[in-house]
N, C-alpha and C positions, 0 to 999 in steps of 0.2 A: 577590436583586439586590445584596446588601450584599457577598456574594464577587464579583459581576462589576465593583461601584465600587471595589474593593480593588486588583484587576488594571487597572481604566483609571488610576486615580494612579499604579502602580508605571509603566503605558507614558507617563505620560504627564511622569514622570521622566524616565525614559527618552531621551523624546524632546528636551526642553528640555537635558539633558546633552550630548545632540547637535545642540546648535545649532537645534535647533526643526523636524529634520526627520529620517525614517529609512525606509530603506526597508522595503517591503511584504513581504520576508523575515524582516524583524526585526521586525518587528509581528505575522506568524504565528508564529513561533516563540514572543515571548512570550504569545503568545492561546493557543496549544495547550501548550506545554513550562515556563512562568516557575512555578520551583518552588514548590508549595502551591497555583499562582493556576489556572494555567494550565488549557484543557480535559481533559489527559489527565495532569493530577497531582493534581487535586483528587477530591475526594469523589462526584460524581454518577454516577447510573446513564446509561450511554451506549449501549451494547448491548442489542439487543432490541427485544421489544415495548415495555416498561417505559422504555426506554430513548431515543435519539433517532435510532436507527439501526439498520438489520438488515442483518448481514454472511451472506455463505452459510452458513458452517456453523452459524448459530443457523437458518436456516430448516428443515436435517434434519440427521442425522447421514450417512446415504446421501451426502453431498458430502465427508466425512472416508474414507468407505468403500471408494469411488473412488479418489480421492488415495494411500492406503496401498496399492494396488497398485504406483503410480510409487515410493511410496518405498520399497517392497520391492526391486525395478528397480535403483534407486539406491545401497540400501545393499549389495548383494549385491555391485556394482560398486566399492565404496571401501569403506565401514567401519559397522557398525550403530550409527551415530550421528546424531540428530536436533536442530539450531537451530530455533525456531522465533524468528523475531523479531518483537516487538510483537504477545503472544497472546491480546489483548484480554480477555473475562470469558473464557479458556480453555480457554472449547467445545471448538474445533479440537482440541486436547492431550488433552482428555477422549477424543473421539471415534475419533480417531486413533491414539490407544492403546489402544480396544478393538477396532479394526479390524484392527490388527496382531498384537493379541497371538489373536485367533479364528485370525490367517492364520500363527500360529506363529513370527513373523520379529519379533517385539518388538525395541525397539535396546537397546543398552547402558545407553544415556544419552539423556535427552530434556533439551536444555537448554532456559530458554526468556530471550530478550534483554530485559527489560524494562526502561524508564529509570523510570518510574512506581513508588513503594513503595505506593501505592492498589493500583492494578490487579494488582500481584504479589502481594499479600494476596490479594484478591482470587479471582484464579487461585487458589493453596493452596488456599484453602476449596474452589473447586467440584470441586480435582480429590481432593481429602482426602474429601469426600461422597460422590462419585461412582465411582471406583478409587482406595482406599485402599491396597489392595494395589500398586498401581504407582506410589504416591507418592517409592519409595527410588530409583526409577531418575529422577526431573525432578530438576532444578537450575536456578535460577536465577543468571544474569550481569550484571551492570553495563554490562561493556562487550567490546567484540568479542574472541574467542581469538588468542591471536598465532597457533597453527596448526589447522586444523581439515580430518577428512576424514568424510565422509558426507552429509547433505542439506543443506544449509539453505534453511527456509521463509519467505516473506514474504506474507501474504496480507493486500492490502490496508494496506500498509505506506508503500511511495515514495508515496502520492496525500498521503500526509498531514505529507511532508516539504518544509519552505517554501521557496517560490519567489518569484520577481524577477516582477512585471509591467512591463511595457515595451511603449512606444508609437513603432512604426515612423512619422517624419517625414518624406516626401522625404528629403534625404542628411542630417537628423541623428534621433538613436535617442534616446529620453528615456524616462527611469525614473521610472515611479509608485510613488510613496512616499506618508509618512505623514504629517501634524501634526496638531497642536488649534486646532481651526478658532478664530473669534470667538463662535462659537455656540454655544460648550461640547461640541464634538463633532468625533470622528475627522475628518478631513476628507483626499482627496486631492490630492498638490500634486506634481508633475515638473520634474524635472532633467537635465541630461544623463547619458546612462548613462557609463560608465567601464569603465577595465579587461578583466578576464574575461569580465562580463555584456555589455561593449559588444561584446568579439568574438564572440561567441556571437550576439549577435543578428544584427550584422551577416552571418555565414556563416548563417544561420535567412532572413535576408532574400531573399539571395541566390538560396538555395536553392530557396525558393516562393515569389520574385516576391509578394511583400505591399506591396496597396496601401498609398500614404499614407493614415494614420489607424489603421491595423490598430492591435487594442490583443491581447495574450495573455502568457502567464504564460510565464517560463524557470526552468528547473529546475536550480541548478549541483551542490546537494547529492543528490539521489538518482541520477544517473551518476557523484559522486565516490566514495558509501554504495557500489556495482554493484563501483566500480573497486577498494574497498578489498581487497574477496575475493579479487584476483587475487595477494596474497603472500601469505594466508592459509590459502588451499583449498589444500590438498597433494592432493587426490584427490577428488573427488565431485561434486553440483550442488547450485547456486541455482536454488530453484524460484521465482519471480516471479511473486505472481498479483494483479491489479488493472486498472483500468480506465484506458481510454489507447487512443492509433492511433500507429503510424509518422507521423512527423516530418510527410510532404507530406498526412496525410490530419488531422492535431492543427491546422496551422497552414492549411488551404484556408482561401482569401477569404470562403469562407459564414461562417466560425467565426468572424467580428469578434466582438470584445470579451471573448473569453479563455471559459476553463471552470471560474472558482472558482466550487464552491458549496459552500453550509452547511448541517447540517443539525443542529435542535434542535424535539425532542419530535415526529419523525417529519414534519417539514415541512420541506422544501427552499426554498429560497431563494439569492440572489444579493450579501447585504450584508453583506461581512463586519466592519463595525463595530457592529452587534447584539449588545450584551452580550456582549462579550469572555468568554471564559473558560465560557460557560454553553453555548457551540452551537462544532458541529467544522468546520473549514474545511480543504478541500483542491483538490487543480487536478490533471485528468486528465495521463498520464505519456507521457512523448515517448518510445518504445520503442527509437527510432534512438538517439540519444541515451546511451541504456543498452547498447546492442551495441556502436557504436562505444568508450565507455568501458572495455568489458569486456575487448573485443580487445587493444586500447591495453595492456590490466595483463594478457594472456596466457591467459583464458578464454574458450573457445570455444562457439559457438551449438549447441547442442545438440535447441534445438525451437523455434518459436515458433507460436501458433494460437489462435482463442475460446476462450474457457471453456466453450465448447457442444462445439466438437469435443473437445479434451482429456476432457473428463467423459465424453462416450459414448465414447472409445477407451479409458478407463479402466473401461470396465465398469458407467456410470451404471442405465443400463437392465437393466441383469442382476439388479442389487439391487434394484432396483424391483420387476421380477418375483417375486423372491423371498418378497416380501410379499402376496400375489394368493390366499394362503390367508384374510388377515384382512381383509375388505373396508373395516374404518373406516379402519385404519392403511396402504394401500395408496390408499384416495382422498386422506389425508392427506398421504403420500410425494407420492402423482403432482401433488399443486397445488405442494410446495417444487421439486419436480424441474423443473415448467415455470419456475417463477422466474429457476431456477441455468441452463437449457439454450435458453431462450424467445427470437428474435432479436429482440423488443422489451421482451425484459426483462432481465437480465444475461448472456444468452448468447455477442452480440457486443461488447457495449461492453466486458465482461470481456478481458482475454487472460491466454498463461499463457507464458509465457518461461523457457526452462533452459538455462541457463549451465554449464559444466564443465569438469574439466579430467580427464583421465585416463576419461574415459567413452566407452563404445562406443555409435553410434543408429543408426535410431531407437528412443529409449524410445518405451514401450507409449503413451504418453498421445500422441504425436505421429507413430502410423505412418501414419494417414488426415489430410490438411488442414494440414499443415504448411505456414504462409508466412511461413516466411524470407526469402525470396524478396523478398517488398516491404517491407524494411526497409530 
């Protein structure tokens, strides 16, 4: 608790430097990123069991498995080189590099993007433990390559880059933001929105007809994050994988009051002023939003579809079977398998989005169930 009062003074500086209010971008940001404070700079176990969240590829390896057939696909296509951005405890990189180097097509280069000096330790160790031998080909970045040709990964990355909340009024748009209430606690207060954020909602408005009251998140940095690759990709794809709908099925009238949630010590919830710094807070991703983007900087749609169909066009079930010789470790596969492929479990809320330039489709992961279509 003593690291979570650490980070409420530094926001609550913060906030008083700004006039006593700030918005609800700048308060995720420093809740997940304020150097030392933040959820994903500090010290805690966040991934996993142990931890206060489980990502697919900690539920099997079998979801890495998969996957490396696309990026074989991909790098064959542009360059044997892999991004992975924000590779959490670096299961995925573990995994994903014994998938590749079994299937012979290992890359050059395994970069991995991380802003975290935690979590990039971190990663070293499990992957120094676990493939030592393939430790000379990873590398770690700061920050994005002026050019870059082969995959880049993002798995479960844009949910966790901060967003605007905004509350559609009749004809005017107001922004929920931050202060320190009387109470001694975060408290919401609204403003007129402005700028960027106000056009944006307004063409969001428009779009899906939202009732007065509608309250939901806008996202301006992860279609700007989408839009960057577009002068940086000389040749390959972004693979995009996380949870989201296209635009008219994110912002439907049922969906009042938005989709931030948090989660700390494997419990969900809806408040993201609960000790700052100790539980992750993120808001499902507006898919249109990121095509449109992508188009806009000259990357083109390559796939989009669940993470249920993508996985079985990837060969999810193949590998499954392959373990039908060892009954413990094959009922164990087939409980992570329903997880990752399950339509009430991450099958549909997942999607998977490839972006490219210089690629031929469809990839393997997008021949059956492609819908583009409704984006």
């Amino acid at each position: 608790m003593t690291h979570s009062a650490a980070l409420q003074a530094e926001i609550r500086r913060r906030i008083a430097a700004a006039g006593g209010w700030i918005s609800f971008a700048d308060f995720m940001e420093l809740a997940l990123y304020a150097p030392g404070l933040g959820y994903y700079t500090a010290g805690a176990q966040k991934f996993g069991a142990a931890g206060d969240f489980v990502t697919a590829p900690e539920w099997t390896p079998l979801f890495a498995r998969a996957l490396a057939r696309q990026a074989v696909e991909i790098m064959a296509m542009s360059a044997p080189h892999i991004l992975e951005a924000g590779a959490g405890s670096g299961r995925l990189a573990v995994d994903l590099l014994r998938a590749l180097e079994d299937a012979g097509a290992l890359p050059e280069r395994y970069d991995i993007l991380e802003l975290s000096p935690e979590l990039a330790a971190r990663q070293r160790q499990t992957l120094a433990r676990e493939v030592p031998r393939l430790l000379v080909r990873v590398h770690w970045l700061k920050r994005l390559p002026e050019r870059f040709s082969g995959l880049v990964l993002a798995n479960e990355v844009l949910d966790a880059m901060p967003v605007h909340v905004v509350q559609w009024q009749d004809e005017t748009i107001l922004e929920r933001g931050v202060t320190w209430g009387e109470n001694a606690k975060f408290q919401w207060r609204t403003r007129p929105a402005t700028g960027r954020l106000r056009a944006e909602a307004e063409r969001i408005g428009r779009e899906c007809r939202l009732p007065p009251g509608y309250v939901s998140e806008i996202s301006l940095l992860a279609p700007a994050w989408t839009a960057t690759w577009g002068e940086r990709l000389a040749a390959g794809c972004l693979l995009l994988i996380d949870y989201g709908f296209p635009r008219h099925e994110l912002y439907h009238p049922d969906r009042d009051g938005g989709t931030l949630m948090c989660h700390h010590r494997q419990r969900a919830h809806t408040d993201p002023f609960y000790f700052p710094g100790l539980q992750d807070i993120s808001a499902h991703v507006d898919f249109t939003a990121l095509i449109a983007a992508a188009h806009l900087a000259g990357l083109s749609l390559s796939g989009y579809a669940d993470q249920a169909r993508f996985l079985l066009n990837c060969g999810l079930l193949d590998d499954l079977a392959a373990l039908a010789a060892d009954a413990s470790a094959y009922i164990k596969s087939a409980s992570a398998v329903q997880k990752l492929v399950g339509p009430h479990e991450m099958g549909e809320l997942f999607k998977v989005m490839a972006l490219g330039k210089e690629i031929k489709t469809p990839l393997i992961g997008f021949t059956r169930g492609d819908r583009g279509h409704v984006l």
